[in-house]
C-alpha positions as CSV (number, residue, x, y, z in Angstrom):
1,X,18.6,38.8,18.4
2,X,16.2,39.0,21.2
3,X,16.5,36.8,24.7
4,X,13.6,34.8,24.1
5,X,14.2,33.5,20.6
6,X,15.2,30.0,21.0
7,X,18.8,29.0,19.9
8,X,19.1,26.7,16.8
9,X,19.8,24.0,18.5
10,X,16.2,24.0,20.9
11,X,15.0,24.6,17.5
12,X,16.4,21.4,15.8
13,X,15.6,19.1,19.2
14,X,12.2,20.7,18.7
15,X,12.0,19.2,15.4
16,X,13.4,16.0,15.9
17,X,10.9,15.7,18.7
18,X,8.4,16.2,16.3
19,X,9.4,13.8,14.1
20,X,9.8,11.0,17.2
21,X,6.5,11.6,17.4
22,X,5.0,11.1,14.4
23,X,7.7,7.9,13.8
24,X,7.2,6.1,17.2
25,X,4.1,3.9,16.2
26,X,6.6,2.6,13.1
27,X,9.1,1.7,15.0
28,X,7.3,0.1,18.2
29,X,5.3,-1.9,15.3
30,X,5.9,-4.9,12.9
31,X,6.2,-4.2,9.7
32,X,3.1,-3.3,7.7
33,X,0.8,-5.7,6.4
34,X,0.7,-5.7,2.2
35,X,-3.5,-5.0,1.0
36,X,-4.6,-7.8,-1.7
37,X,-3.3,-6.5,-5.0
38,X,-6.2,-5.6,-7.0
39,X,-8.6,-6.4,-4.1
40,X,-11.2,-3.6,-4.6
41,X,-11.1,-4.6,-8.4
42,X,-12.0,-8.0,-7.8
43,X,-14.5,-7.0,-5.8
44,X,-16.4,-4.6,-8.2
45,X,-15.8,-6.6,-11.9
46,X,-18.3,-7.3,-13.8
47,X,-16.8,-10.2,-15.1
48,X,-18.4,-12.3,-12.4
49,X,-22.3,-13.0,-13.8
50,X,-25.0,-13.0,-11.2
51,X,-24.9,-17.0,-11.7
52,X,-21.8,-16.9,-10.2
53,X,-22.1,-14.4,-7.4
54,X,-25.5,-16.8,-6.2
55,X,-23.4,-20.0,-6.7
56,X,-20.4,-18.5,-4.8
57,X,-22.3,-17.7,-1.8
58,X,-24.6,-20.8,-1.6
59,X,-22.1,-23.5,-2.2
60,X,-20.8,-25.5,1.3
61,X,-17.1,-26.3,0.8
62,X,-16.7,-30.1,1.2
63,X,-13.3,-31.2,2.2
64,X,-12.5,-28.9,5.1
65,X,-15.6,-28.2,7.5
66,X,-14.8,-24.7,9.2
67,X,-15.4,-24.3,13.3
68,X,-14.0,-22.3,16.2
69,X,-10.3,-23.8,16.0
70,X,-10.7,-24.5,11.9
71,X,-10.1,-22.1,9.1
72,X,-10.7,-22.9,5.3
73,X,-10.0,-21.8,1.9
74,X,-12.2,-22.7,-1.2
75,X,-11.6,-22.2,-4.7
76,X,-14.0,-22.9,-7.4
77,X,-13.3,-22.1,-11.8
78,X,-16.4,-21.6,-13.3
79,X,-16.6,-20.6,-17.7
80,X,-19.1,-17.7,-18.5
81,X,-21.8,-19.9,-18.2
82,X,-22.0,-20.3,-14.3
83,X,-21.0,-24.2,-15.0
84,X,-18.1,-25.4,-12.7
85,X,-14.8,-26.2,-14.5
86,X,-13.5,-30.1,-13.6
87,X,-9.5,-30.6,-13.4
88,X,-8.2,-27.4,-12.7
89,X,-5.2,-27.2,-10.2
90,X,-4.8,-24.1,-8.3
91,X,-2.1,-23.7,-5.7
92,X,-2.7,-22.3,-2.4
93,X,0.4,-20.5,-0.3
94,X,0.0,-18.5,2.6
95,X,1.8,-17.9,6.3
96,X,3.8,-20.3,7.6
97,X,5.3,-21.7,4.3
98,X,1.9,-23.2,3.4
99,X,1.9,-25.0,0.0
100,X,-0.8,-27.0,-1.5
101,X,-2.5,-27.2,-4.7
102,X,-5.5,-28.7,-4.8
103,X,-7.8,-29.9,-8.2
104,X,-11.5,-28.4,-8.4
105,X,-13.9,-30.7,-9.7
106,X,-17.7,-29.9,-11.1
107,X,-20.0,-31.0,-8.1
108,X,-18.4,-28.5,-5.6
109,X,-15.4,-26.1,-4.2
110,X,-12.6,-27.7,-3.1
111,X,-11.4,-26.4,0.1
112,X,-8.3,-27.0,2.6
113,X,-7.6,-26.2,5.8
114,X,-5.6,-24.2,6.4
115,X,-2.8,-24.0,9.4
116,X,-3.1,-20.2,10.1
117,X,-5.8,-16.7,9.8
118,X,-4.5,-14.7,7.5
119,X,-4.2,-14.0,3.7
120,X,-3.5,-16.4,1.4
121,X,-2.7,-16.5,-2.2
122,X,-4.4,-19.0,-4.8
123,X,-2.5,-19.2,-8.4
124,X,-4.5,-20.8,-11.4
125,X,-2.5,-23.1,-13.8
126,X,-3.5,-22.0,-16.9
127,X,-2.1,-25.3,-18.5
128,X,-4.3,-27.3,-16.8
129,X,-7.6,-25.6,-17.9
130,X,-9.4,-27.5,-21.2
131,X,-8.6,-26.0,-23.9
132,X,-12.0,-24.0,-25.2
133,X,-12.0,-22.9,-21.7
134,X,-8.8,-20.7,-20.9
135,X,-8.7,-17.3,-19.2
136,X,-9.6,-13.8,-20.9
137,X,-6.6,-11.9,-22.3
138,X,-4.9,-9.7,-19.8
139,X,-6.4,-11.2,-16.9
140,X,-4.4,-12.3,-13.5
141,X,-3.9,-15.8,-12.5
142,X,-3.4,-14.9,-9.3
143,X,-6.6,-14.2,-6.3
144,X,-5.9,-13.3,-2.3
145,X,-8.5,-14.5,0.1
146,X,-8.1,-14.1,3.9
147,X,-8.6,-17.0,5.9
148,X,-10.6,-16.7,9.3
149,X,-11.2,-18.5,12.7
150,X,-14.7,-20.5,11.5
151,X,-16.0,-19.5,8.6
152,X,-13.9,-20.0,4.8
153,X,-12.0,-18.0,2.5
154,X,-13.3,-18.1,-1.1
155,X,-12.3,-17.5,-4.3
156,X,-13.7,-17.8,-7.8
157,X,-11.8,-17.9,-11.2
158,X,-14.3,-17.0,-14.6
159,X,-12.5,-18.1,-17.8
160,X,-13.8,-18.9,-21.2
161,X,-13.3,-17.1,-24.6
162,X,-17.3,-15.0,-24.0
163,X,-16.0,-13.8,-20.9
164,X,-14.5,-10.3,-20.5
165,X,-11.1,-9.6,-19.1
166,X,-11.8,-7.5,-15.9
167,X,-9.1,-5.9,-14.1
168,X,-6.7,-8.1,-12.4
169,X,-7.7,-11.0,-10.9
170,X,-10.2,-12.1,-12.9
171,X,-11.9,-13.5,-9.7
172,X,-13.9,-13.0,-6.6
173,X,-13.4,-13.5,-3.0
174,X,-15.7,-14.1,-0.1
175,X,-15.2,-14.8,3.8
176,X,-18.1,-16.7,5.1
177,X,-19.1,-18.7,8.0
178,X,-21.5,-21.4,8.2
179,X,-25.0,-20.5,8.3
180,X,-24.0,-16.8,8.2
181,X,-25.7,-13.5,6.4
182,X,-23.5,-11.2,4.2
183,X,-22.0,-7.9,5.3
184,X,-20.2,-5.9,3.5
185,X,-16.3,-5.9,4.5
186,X,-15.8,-2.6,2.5
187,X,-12.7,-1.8,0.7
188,X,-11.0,-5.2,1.0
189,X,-12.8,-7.1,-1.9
190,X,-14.4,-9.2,0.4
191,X,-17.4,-10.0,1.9
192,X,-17.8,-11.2,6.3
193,X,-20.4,-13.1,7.6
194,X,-20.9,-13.6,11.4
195,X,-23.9,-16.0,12.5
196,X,-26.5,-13.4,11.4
197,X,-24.6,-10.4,13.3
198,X,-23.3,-7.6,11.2
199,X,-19.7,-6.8,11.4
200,X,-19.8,-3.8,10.5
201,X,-21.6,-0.8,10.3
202,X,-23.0,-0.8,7.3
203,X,-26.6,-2.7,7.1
204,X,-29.0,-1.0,5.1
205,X,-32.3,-0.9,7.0
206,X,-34.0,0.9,4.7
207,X,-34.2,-1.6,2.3
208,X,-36.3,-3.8,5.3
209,X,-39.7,-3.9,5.3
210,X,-41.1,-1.7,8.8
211,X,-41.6,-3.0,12.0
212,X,-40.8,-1.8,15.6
213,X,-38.8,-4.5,16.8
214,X,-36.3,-3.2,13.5
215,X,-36.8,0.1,15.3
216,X,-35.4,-1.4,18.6
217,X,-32.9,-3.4,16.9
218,X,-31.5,0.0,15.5
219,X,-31.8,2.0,18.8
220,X,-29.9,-0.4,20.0
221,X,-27.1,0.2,17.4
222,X,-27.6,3.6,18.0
223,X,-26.6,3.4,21.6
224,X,-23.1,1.1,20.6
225,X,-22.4,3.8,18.2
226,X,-22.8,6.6,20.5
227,X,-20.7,5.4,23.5
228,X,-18.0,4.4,21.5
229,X,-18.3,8.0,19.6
230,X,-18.6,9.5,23.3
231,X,-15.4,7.7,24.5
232,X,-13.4,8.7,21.3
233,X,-15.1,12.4,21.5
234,X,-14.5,13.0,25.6
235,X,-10.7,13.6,24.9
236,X,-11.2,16.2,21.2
237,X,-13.6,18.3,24.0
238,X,-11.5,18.1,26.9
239,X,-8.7,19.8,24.3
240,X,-10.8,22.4,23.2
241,X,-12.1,22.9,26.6
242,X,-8.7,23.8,28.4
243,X,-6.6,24.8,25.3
244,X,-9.0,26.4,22.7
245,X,-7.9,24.5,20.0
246,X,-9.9,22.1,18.1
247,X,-7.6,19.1,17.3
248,X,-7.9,17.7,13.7
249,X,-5.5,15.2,14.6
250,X,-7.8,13.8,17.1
251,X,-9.5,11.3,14.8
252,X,-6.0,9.7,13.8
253,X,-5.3,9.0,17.6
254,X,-8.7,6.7,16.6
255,X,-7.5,5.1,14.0
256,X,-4.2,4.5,15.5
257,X,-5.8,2.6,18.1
258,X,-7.6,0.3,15.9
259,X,-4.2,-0.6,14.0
260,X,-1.9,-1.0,17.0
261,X,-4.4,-2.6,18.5
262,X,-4.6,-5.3,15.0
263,X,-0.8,-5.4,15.1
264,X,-0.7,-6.5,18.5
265,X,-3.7,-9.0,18.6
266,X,-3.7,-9.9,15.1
267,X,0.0,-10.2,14.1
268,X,2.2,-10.3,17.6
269,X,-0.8,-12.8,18.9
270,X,-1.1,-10.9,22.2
271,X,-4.3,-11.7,24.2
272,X,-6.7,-9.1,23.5
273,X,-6.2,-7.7,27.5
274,X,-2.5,-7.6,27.1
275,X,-2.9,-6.1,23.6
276,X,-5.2,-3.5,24.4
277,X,-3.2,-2.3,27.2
278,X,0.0,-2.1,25.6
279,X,-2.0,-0.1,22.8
280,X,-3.3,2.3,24.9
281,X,-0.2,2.7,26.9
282,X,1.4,3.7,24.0
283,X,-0.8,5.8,22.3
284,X,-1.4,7.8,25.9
285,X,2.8,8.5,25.3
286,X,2.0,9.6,22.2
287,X,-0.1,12.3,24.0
288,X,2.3,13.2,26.3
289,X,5.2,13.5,23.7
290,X,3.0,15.7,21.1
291,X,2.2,18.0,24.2
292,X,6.3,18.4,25.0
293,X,7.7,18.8,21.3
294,X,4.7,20.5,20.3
295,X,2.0,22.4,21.7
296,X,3.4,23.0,25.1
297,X,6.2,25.2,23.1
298,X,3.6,26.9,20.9
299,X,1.0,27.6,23.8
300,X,4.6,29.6,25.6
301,X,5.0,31.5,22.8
302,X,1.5,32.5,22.1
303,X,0.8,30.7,18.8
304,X,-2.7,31.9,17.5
305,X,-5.3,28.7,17.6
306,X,-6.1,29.4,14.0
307,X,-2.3,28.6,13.4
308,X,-2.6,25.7,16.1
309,X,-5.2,24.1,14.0
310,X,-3.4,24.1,11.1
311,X,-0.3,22.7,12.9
312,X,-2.6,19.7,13.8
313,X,-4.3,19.1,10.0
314,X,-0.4,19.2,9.3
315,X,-0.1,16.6,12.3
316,X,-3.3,14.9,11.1
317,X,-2.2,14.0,7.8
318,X,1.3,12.8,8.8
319,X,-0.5,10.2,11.2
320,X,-2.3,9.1,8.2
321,X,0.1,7.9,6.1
322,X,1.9,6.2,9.3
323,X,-1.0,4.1,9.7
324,X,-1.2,3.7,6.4
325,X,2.4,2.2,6.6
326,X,1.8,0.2,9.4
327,X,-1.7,-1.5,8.1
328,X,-1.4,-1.0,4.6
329,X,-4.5,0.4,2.2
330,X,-7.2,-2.2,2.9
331,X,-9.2,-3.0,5.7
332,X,-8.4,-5.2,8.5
333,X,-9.8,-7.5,11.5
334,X,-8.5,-7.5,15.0
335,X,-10.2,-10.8,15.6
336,X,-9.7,-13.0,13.3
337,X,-12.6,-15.2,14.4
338,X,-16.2,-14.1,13.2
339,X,-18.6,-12.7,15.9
340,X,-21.0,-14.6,17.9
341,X,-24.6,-13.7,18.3
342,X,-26.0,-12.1,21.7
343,X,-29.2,-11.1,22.2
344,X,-30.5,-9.4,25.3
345,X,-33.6,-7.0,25.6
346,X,-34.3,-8.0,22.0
347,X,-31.6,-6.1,20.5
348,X,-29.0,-8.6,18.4
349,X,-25.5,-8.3,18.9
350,X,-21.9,-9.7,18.4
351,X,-20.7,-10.5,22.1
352,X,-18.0,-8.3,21.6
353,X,-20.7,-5.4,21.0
354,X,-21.7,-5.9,24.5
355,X,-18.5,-5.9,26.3
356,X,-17.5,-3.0,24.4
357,X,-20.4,-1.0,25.3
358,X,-20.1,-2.1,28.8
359,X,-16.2,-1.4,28.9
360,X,-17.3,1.8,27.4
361,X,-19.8,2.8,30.0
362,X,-17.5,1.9,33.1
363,X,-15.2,4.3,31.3
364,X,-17.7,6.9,30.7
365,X,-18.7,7.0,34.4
366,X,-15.4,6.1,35.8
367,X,-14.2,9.5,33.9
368,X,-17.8,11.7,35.4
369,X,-16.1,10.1,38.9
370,X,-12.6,11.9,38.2
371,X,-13.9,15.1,37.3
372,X,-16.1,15.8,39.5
373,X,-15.0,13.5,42.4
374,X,-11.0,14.3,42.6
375,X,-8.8,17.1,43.0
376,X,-7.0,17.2,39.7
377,X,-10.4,16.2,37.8
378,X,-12.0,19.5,39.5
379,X,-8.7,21.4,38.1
380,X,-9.6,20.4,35.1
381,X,-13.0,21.8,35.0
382,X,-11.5,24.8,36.5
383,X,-8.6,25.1,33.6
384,X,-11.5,24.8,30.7
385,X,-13.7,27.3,32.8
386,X,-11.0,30.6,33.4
387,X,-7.5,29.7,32.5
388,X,-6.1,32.5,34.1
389,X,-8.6,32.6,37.1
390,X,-7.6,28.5,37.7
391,X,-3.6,29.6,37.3
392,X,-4.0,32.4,40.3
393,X,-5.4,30.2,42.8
394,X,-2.3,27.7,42.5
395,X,-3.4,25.5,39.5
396,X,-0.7,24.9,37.5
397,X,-2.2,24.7,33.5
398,X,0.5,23.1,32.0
399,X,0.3,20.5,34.5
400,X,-3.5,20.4,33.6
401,X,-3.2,20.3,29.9
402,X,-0.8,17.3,29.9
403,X,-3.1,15.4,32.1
404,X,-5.5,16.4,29.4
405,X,-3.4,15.0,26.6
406,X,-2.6,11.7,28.2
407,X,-5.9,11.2,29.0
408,X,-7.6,12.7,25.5
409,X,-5.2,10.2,23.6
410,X,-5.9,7.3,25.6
411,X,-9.6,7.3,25.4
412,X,-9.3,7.8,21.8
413,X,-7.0,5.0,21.5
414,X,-9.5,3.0,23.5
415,X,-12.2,3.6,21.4
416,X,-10.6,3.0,18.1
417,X,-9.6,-0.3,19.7
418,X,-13.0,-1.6,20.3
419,X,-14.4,-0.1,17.8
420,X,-12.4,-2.4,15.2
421,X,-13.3,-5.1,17.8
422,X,-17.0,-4.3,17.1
423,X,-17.5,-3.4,13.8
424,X,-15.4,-6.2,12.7
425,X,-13.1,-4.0,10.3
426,X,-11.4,-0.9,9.7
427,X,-9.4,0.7,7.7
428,X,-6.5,3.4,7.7
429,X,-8.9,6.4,6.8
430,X,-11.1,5.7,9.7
431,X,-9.7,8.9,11.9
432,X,-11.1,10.9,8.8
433,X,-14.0,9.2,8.1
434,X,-15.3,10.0,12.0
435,X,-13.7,13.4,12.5
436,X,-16.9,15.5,11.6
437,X,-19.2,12.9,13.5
438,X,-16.7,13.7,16.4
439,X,-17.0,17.7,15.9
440,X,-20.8,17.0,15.3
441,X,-21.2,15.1,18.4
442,X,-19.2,18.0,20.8
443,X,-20.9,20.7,19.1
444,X,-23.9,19.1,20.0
445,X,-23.1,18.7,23.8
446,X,-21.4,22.2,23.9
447,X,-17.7,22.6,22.7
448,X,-15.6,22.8,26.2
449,X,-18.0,21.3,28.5
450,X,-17.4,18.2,30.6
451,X,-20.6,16.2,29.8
452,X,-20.9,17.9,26.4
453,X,-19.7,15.2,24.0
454,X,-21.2,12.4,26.4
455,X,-25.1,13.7,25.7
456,X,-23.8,14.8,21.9
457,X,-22.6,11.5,21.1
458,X,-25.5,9.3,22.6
459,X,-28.1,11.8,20.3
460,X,-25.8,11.4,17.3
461,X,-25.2,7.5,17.4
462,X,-28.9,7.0,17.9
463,X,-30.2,9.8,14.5
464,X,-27.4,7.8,12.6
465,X,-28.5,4.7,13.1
466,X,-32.4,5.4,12.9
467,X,-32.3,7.4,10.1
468,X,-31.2,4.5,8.6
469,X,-34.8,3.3,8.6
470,X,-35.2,5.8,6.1
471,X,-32.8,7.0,4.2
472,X,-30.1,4.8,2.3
473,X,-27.0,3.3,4.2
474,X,-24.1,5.3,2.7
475,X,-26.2,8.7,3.6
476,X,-26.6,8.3,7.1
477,X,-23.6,9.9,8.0
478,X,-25.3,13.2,6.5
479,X,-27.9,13.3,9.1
480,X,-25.4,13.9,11.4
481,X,-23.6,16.5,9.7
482,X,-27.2,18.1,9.0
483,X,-27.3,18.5,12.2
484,X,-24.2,20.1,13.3
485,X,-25.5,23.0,10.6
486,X,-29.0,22.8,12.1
487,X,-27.0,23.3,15.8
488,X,-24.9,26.3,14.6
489,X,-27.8,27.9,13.5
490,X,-30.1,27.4,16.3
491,X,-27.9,27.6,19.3
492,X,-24.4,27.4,18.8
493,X,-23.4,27.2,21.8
494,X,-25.0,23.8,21.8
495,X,-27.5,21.8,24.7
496,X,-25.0,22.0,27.8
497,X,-23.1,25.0,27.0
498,X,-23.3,28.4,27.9
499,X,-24.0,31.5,25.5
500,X,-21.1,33.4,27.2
501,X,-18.9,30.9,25.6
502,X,-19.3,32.1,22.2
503,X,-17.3,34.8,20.7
């Protein structure tokens, strides 16, 4: 045995570290919250007619009048016809011990306030339906709607003997505010309205007819979507500038924010300040424990980075099903209150779209300040420039990379956070689903350079969100990625960094 093989028992700390690591979020968290049970069926049956669906998301609840201290739930039973179904009792139970059934009648929903945001459960009496008019074989009794600060949670039972049993439930659920356009709250069954403001990224501008001020409208998305891309994609270059490794972990260090963010706003009820600091307080120790149990050990004994990277898909894929636990498989809201308009310079936002980008900007600079304005933020630069030239004029790189860490995690975590702020949902595949926009973004800038992912991310936010003019919603991602080919091809070493740096 040779003097520098480490003992079993650094070995098995080592690994416990490890796990620590991947475990901490799950135990500093309340326990997860459940998804709707058959949410994404409800919200793609075709039991529901087109009669339905327009009735659903026309009709103005009656009983309960949502504002900014008031939530609702509505439920409606309507046969295969589209005609409303008198008489009907369906019970309503959410947080809190709330119980109330309530009996729909044919001129409108009937709704209820209800004491809490959250998700609620309605359950259909099937003995008090008329009796030509009883629900399809095999379908559920049972809907989940969630409940929200000003608008009102919907749900709508089909019965009848022509209808067709859908997957469970045999229902369909909204979330709308008054006087609110539909976006699309995907993966949760659901649909969010906000005043007119899209909560989340997913309007299809294509399907518009032309005109500038759409043009403007998108730039301006464009420019949300790249600072907050920026912020989450300074930490992924900052890695690969001072270590070598490109971190596929990175995008879970997102996501995590988003969630321990929603667990400490949205289910501890922390103020959104005190929330998003204890999130990114936390997910910055996460950075400093992966670097100790981790890579600091591999770096010392001279892991390969092709082997570093797959340690970190490894690391990647742990994280996901950790948020997964924490948040459970559908999507979720921070804020549980629906956005409020903003417009300035012509460009329509939520409000929280603004601060975001603003808190994302004073970041942005306040980090251009550090590394070119401080001692340690100049070591930095001169870590990801010459390693070993940096280490023989005093700098210490281990000292360095940990900065690095704390401050690549905490950005991320930072990002994620507002980024479920203003996009109004997420869900626990986000990390994945912005990854390759990530690696686009720094590829773009230059991999390793300071200001590489800052000018990468502005130019892919704004070609995602423009070519959205022109190509479908669900393909706009692709430009991006088209671009990143288009990059390696052209000049590799990408619009701020240096040819040298290849190979």
């Amino acid at each position: 045995m040779t003097t520098d093989r480490p003992t079993r028992a650094i070995a098995l700390r080592r690994t416990v570290a490890a796990l620590a690591i991947a475990l901490a979020p799950a135990v500093l968290a309340s326990p997860p919250a459940q998804a709707a049970p058959g949410a994404d069926a409800a919200h793609t049956s075709g039991a529901a007619t087109s009669t339905t669906a327009t009735r659903l998301a026309t009709d103005v609840a009656t009983d309960c009048k949502p504002d900014d201290s008031t939530a609702c739930v509505a439920v409606v039973v309507m046969n295969d016809a589209g005609d409303r179904i008198a008489d009907a009792e369906v019970t309503i139970t959410g947080p809190g011990g709330f119980d109330e059934t309530v009996t729909t009648t044919a001129d409108a929903p009937a709704s209820v306030a209800v004491p809490e945001v959250g998700r609620y459960t309605l359950t259909l009496d099937p003995a008090s339906l008329p009796a030509g008019e009883q629900l399809p074989d095999g379908a559920s009794t049972e809907l989940q709607v969630t409940a929200q600060t000003g608008g009102t949670g919907r749900a709508a039972f089909q019965v009848g003997g022509e209808a067709v049993a859908p997957e469970s439930p045999s229902a369909e659920a909204t979330t709308t505010a008054p006087g609110g356009d539909e976006g699309t709250d995907a993966g949760t069954g659901t649909t969010t309205e906000g005043d007119g403001v899209a909560t989340a990224p997913e309007g299809d501008a294509s399907e518009r007819a032309f005109s500038w001020g759409q043009v403007w409208q998108q730039f301006g998305s464009g420019i949300r979507f790249g600072l907050l891309l920026a912020l989450a994609s300074i930490g992924l270059n900052l890695v690969f500038g001072t270590t070598g490794m490109s971190n596929f972990a990175h995008g879970e260090q997102f996501a995590l924010g988003a969630a321990l963010g929603f667990i400490a706003i949205n289910q501890m009820g922390m103020s959104i300040w005190v929330g998003g600091l204890l999130t990114i307080a936390v997910c910055a120790l996460t950075g400093v424990a992966q670097d100790a149990a981790i890579w600091r050990p591999l770096r010392r004994r001279g892991t390969p980075v092709m082997q570093l990277m797959i340690v970190s898909i490894g690391l990647s894929i742990t994280l996901q099903y950790v948020i997964q636990l924490l948040i459970g498989g559908g999507s979720e809201r921070i804020l549980s209150a629906n956005p409020r308009p903003l417009t300035l310079l012509g460009i329509t936002l939520s409000t929280t779209s603004w601060i975001s980008m603003a808190v994302a900007l004073v970041c942005l600079i306040g980090f251009a300040l550090f590394l070119t304005r401080t001692r340690l933020g100049r070591a930095t630069r001169a870590v990801s420039d010459n390693p070993a030239l940096a280490s023989a004029t005093g700098i210490d790189p281990d000292k360095v990379v940990r900065v690095v860490w704390i401050l690549a995690t905490a950005f991320a975590a930072l990002a994620g956070l507002m980024w479920g702020i203003s996009f109004g949902s997420f869900n626990w595949q986000l990390g994945v689903q912005l990854l390759l926009l990530m690696f686009a973004a720094v590829t773009l800038g230059g991999l390793g350079t300071a200001f590489g992912a800052l000018v990468g991310s502005i130019l892919i936010g704004l070609v995602v969100e423009l070519s959205n003019l022109v190509i479908q919603s669900d393909l706009r991602y692709a430009s991006a990625l088209v671009i990143l080919i288009l990059v390696l091809l052209i000049r590799p070493q990408g619009i701020l960094g240096r040819r040298e740096r290849i190979g």
